[in-house]
C-alpha positions as CSV (number, residue, x, y, z in Angstrom):
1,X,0.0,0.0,0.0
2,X,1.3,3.1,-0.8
3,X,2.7,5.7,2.3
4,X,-0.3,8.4,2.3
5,X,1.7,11.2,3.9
6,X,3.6,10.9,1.1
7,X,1.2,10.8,-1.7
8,X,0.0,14.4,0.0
9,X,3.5,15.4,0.2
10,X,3.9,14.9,-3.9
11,X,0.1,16.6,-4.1
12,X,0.8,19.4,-2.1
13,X,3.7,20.2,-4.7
14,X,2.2,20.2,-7.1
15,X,-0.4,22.5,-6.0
16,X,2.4,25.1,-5.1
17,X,4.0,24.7,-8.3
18,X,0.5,24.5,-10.7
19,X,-0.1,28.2,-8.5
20,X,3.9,29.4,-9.3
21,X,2.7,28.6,-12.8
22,X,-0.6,30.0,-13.1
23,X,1.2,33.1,-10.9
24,X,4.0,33.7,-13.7
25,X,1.6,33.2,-16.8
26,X,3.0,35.6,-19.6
27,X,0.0,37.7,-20.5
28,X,-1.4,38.2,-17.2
29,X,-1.9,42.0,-16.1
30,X,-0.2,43.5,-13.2
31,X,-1.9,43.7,-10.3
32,X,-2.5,47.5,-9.6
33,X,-0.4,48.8,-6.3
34,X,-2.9,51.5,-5.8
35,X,-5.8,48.7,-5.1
36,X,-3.5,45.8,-3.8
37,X,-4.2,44.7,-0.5
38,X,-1.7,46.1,2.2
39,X,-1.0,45.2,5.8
40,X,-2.2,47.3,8.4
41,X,0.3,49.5,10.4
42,X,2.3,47.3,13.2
43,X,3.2,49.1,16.3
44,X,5.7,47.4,18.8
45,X,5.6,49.5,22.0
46,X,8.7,50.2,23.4
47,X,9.4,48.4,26.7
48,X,11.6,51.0,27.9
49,X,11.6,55.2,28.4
50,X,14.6,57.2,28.6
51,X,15.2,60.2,30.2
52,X,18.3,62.5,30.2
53,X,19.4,65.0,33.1
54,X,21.8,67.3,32.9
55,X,24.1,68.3,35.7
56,X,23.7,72.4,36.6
57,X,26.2,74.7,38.7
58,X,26.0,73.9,41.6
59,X,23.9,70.8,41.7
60,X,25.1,67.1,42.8
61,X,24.8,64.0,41.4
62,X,22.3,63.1,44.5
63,X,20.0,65.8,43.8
64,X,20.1,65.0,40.0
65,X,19.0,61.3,40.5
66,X,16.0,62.4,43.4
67,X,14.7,64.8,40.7
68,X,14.4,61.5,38.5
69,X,12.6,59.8,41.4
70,X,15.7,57.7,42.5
71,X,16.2,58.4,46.4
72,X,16.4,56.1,49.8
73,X,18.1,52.3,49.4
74,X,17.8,52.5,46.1
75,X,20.1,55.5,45.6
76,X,22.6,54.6,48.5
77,X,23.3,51.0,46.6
78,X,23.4,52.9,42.8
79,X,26.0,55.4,44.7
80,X,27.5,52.8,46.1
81,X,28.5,51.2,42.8
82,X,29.6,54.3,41.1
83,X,32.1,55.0,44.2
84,X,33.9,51.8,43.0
85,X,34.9,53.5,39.5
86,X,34.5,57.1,40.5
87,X,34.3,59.9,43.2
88,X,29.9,61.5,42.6
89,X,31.5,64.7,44.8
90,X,33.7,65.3,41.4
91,X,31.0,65.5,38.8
92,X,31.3,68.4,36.7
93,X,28.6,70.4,36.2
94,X,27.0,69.8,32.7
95,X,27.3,66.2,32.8
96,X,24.9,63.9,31.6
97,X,22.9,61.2,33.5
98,X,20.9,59.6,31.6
99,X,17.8,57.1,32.9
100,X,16.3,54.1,31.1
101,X,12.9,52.9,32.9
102,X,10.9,49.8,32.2
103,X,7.3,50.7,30.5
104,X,5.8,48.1,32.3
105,X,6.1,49.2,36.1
106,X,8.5,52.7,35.7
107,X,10.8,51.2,37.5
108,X,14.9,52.1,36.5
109,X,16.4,49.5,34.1
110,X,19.8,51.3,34.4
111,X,21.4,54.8,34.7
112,X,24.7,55.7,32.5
113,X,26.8,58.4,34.2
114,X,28.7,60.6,31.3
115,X,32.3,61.2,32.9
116,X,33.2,62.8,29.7
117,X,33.9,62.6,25.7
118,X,36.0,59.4,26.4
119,X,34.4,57.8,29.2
120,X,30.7,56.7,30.7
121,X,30.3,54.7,33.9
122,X,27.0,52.2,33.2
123,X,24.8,51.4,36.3
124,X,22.9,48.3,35.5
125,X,20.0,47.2,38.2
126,X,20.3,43.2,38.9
127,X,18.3,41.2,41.4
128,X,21.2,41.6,43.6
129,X,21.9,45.2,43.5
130,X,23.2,47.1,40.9
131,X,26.0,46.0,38.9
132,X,28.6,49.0,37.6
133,X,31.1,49.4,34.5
134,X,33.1,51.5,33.0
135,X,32.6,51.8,29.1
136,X,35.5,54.0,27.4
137,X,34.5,55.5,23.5
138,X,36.9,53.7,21.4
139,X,39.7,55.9,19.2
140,X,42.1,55.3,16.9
141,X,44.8,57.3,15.2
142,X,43.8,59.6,12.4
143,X,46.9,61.4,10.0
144,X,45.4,64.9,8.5
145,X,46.9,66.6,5.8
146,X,45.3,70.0,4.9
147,X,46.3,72.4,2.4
148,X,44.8,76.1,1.4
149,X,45.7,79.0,0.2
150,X,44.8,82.2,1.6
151,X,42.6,84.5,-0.9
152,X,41.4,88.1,-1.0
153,X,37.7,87.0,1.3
154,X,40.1,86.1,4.1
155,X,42.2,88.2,6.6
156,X,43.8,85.6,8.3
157,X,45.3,81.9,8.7
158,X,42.2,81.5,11.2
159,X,39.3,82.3,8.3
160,X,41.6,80.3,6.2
161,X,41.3,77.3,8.0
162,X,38.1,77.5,10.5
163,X,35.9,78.7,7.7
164,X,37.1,76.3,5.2
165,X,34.1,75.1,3.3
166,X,36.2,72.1,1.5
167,X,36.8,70.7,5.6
168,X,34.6,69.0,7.4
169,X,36.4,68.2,10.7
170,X,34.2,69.9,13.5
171,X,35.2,74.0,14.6
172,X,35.7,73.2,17.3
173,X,39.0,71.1,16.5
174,X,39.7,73.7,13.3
175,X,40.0,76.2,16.0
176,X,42.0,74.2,17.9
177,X,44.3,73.5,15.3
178,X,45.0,77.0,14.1
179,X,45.8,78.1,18.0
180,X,48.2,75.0,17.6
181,X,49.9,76.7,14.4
182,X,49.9,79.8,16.0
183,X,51.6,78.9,19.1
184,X,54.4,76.6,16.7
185,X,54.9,80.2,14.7
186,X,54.5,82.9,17.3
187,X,58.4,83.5,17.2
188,X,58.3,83.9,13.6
189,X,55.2,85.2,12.3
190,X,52.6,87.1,13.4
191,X,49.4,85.6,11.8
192,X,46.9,89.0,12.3
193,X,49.4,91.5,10.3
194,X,51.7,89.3,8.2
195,X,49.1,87.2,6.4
196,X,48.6,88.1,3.0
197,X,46.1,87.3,0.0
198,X,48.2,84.8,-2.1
199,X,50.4,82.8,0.9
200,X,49.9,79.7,1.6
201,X,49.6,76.8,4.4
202,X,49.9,73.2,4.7
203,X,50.1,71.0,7.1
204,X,49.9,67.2,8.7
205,X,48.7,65.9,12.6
206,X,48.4,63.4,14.0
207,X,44.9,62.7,16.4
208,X,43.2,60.5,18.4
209,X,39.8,60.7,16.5
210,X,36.9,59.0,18.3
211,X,33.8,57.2,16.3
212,X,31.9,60.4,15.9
213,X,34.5,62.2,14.6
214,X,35.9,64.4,17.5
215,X,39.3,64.4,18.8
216,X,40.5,63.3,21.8
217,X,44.4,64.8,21.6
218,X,46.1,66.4,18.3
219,X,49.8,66.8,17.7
220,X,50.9,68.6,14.7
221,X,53.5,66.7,12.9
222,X,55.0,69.0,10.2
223,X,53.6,72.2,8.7
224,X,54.7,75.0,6.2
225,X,53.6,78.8,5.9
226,X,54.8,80.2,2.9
227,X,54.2,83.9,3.1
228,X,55.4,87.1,0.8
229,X,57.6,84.2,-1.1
230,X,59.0,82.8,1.9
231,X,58.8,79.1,3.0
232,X,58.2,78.8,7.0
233,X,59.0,74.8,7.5
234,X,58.6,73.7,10.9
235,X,59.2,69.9,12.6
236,X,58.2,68.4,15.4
237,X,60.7,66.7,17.4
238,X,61.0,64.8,20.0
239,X,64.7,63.7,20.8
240,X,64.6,63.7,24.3
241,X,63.3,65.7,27.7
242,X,65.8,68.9,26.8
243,X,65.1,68.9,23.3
244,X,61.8,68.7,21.9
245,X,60.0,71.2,20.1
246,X,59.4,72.8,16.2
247,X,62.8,72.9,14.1
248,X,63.0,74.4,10.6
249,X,64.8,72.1,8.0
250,X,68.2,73.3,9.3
251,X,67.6,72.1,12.6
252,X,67.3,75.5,13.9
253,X,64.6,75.8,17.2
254,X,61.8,78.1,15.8
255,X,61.2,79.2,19.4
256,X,63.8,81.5,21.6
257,X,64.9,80.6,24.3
258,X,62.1,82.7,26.8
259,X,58.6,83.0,25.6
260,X,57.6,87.1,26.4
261,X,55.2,87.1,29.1
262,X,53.8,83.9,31.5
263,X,50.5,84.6,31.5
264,X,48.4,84.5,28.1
265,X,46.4,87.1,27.1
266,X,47.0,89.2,30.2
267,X,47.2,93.3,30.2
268,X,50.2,95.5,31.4
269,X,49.2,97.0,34.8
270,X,52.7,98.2,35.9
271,X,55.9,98.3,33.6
272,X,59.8,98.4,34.9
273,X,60.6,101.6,35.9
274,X,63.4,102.7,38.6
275,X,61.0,105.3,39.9
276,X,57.0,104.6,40.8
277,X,54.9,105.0,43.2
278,X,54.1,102.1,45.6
279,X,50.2,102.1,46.0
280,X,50.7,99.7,49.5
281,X,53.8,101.4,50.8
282,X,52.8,105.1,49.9
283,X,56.6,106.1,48.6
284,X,57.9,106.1,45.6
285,X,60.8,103.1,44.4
286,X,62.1,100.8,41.8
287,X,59.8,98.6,40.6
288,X,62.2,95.7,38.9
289,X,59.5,93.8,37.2
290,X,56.4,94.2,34.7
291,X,52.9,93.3,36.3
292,X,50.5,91.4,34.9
293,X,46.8,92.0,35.3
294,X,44.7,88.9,35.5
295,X,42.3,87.1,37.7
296,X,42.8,85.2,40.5
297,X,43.6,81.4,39.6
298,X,44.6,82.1,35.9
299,X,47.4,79.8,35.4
300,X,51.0,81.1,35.2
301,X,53.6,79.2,33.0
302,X,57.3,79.7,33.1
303,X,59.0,81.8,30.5
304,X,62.1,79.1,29.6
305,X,62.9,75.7,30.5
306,X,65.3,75.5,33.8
307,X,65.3,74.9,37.6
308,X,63.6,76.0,40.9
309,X,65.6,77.7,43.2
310,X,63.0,79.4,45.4
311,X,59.1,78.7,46.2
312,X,57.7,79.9,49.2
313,X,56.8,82.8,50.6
314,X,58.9,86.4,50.3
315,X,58.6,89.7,52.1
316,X,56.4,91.7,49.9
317,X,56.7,89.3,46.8
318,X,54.1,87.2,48.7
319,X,54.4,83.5,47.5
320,X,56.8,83.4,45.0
321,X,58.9,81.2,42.6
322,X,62.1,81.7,41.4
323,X,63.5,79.7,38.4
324,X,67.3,79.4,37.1
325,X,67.7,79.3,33.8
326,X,70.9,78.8,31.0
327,X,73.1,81.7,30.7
328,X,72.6,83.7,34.0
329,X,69.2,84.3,33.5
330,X,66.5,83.7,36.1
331,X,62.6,84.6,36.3
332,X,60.6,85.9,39.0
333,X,57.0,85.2,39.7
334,X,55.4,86.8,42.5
335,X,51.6,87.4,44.6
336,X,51.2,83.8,43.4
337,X,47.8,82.7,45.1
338,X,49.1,78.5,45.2
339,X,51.5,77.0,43.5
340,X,50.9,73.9,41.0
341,X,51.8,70.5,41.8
342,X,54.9,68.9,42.6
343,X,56.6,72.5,42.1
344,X,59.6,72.8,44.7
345,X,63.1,73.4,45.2
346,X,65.2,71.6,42.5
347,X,62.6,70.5,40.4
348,X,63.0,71.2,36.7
349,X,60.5,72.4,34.3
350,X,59.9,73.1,31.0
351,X,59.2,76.3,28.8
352,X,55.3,77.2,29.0
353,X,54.6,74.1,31.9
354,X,52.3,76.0,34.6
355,X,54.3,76.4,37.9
356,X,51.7,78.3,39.7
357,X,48.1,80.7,39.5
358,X,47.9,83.9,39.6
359,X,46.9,86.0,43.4
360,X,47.3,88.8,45.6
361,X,49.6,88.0,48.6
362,X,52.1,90.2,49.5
363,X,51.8,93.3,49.0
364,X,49.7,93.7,46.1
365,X,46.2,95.7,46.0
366,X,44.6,93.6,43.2
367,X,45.1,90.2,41.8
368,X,48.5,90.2,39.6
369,X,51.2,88.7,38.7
370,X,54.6,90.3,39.2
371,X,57.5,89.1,36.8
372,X,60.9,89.3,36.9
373,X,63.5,88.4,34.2
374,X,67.1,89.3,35.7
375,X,70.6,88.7,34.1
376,X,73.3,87.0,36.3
377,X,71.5,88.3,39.3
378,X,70.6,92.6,37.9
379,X,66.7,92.8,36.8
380,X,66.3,94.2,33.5
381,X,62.8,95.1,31.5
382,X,61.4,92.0,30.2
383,X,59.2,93.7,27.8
384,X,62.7,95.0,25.5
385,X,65.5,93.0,26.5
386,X,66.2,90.9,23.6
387,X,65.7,87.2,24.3
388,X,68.4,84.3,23.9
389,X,67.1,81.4,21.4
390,X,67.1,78.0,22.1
391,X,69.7,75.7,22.0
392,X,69.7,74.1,18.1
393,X,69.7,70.6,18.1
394,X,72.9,68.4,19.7
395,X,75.3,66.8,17.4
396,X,74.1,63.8,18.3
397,X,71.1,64.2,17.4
398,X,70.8,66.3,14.2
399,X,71.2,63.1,11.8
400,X,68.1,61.7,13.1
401,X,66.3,65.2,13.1
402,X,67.5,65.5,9.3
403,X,66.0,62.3,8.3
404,X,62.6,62.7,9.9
405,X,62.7,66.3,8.7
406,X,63.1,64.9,4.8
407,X,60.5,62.8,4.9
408,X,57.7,65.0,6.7
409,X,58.9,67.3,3.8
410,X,58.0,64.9,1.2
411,X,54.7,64.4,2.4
412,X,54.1,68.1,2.8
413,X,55.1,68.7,-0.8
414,X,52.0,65.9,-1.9
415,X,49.7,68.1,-0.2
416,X,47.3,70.1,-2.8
417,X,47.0,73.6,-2.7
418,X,43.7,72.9,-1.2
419,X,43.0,69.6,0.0
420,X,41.4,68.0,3.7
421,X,41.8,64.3,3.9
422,X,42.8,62.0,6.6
423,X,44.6,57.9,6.3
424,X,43.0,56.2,9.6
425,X,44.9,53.0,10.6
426,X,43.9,50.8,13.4
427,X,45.9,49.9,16.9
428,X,47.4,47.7,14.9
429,X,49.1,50.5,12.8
430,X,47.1,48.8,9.3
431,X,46.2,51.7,7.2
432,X,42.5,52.4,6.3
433,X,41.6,54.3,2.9
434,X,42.5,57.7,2.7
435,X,38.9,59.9,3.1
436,X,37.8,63.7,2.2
437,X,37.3,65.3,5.5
């Protein structure tokens, strides 16, 4: 006898197949969409609602999470699993916290705590408690190369490069960038008055770009200003703690030796004079420095690299640091409100690393900072004394420099006159495909 499941096996094929024909029949007129049947709308509701606080002046992260309805046991065992990645007491304000609740009773699924661009603590709520982790935004390194050429709409490298239509890296890192150039150049070139119609830039950096395109660090590489028919090359080099900074292609530091002032951006209150009069004391004297007016806290960098000789507190300098440098030269900098970290007798520093934030102690009727620059021990006017430069590069060194410097200069000279693109290559150092940026 035959098997009757599967005689309705071999008919049910050949129904399906007698309907594929029938289906595919040449000659048959297309249904019309306009009157085909259709599927009514689906709607899958969600099964959780999020929420999104924002930290304000003033306001902890305790208050944040009670205005989301988060308070008694609950919040002492969610604060007790942040404490195990992070201090809540050093949230800054304008961070996020954001809340995920379950639809179906409102009760908080988890609660992700934004740290920052790079990292986000995550707050998961278990039967047990809640369970805490650390997620940090993944980067990898990203090599820029942008060229342009400054035309008669723009006044300056800055409208060259931050309101370059052809880029499409975000202002905020194009502004970045050009206070980067301008800090590698600001021996050399003034960028507001020497910046012409017709000159030129390129450049390559290196950054730690994150997946939505930001940056989490940039370090310029190489870059060129060419300017009235003069090429400005400048290399980044890193040789060693005492020599590390922008060369030129000869191996020549393009910084001196002492920046001008230690404080950025800060106004002449009081220059060196041998005759003014004291607004504390009431009598008139020498005043051997230049004063700086700023506000209390702003940091204060030193002028060259050398050694601390003095930091503590002095008469009517208040606190104040003194700092030896090469060639008889020391720096004063005085009615210091704190000093930064790890600054003491016989440590060294750098050019530009901050040693301390600006105050009023001593006697001093305003926040200020008073600076000294002295010559084997005599103060002399900062403000017109002409500044050593830096040591060039050691012997030992310069061969190393040289080759670097000849190959940065090749891939400068591939640049376009206008051009943005990046090459992104992986923490394994594999290159991706270069892209317009």
């Amino acid at each position: 006898m035959a098997n009757p499941y599967k005689i309705l096996s071999l008919g049910l094929i050949a129904a399906v197949s007698l309907g594929g024909v029938t289906l595919m029949r040449p000659g048959m007129p297309a249904p019309d969409p306009m009157t085909a049947p259709t599927l009514g709308v689906l709607y899958a509701a969600p099964v959780e609602r999020v929420e999104t606080h924002v930290l304000g002046s003033g306001q902890s992260l305790t208050t944040v999470l009670a205005q989301a309805q988060i308070s008694g046991q609950e919040l002492a065992d969610l604060l007790l699993g942040l404490r195990q990645h992070f201090n809540p007491r050093r949230l800054a304000a304008g961070s996020e916290v954001t809340v995920r609740r379950w639809e179906r009773n409102d009760q908080p699924r988890s609660i992700e705590v934004r740290l920052n661009a790079d990292s986000t603590i995550i707050l998961e709520k278990l039967a047990a408690g809640w369970n805490s982790d650390v997620v940090v935004t993944p980067t990898f390194i990203d090599t820029v190369y942008a060229g342009g050429v400054i035309d008669a709409n723009t006044t300056s490298l800055y409208e060259a490069v931050v309101f370059d239509e052809n880029s499409k890296l975000p202002p905020r890192e194009r502004i970045q960038l050009v206070y980067e150039l301008a800090e590698i150049y600001e021996y050399k070139l003034d960028f507001t008055r020497e910046i012409q119609p017709g000159d030129s830039y390129r450049f390559v950096y290196e950054r730690e770009a994150r997946p939505d395109g930001s940056a989490r660090a940039t370090q310029v590489l190489a870059a060129e200003i060419v300017t009235k028919g003069h090429a400005y090359p400048a290399f980044y080099f890193d040789g060693s703690r005492d020599v590390r900074g922008y060369f030129d292609d000869k191996a020549r530091p393009l910084a001196t030796g002492f920046s001008r002032y230690p404080v950025a951006f800060a106004r002449i209150t009081s220059g060196f004079t041998t005759r003014r009069f004291h607004p504390v004391l009431g009598i008139y004297r020498a005043h051997t420095g230049t004063d700086l007016g700023a506000s209390s806290g702003t940091p204060v960098s030193s002028t060259a690299n050398g050694t601390v000789t003095f930091a503590g507190t002095n008469g009517g300098y208040g606190r104040m640091i003194e700092v030896r440098h090469f060639n008889g030269f020391t720096t004063r900098y005085a009615h210091l409100s704190r000093f930064a970290a790890n600054v003491r007798v016989g440590t060294k520093i750098t050019q530009k690393q901050i040693i301390g934030y600006v105050g009023m102690t001593g006697l001093a009727t305003a926040p200020h900072l008073h600076y000294e620059l002295r010559i084997n021990g005599r103060a002399v006017d900062a403000r017109t004394t002409r500044l050593p430069d830096s040591p060039p590069i050691p012997g030992s060194l310069r061969a190393d420099f040289l080759a670097m410097a000849s190959q940065r200069s090749t891939l400068l000279e591939k640049i376009p006159a206008s051009a943005y693109y990046a090459e992104a290559r992986s923490g394994s150092g594999s290159t991706r495909s270069a892209e317009q940026l």
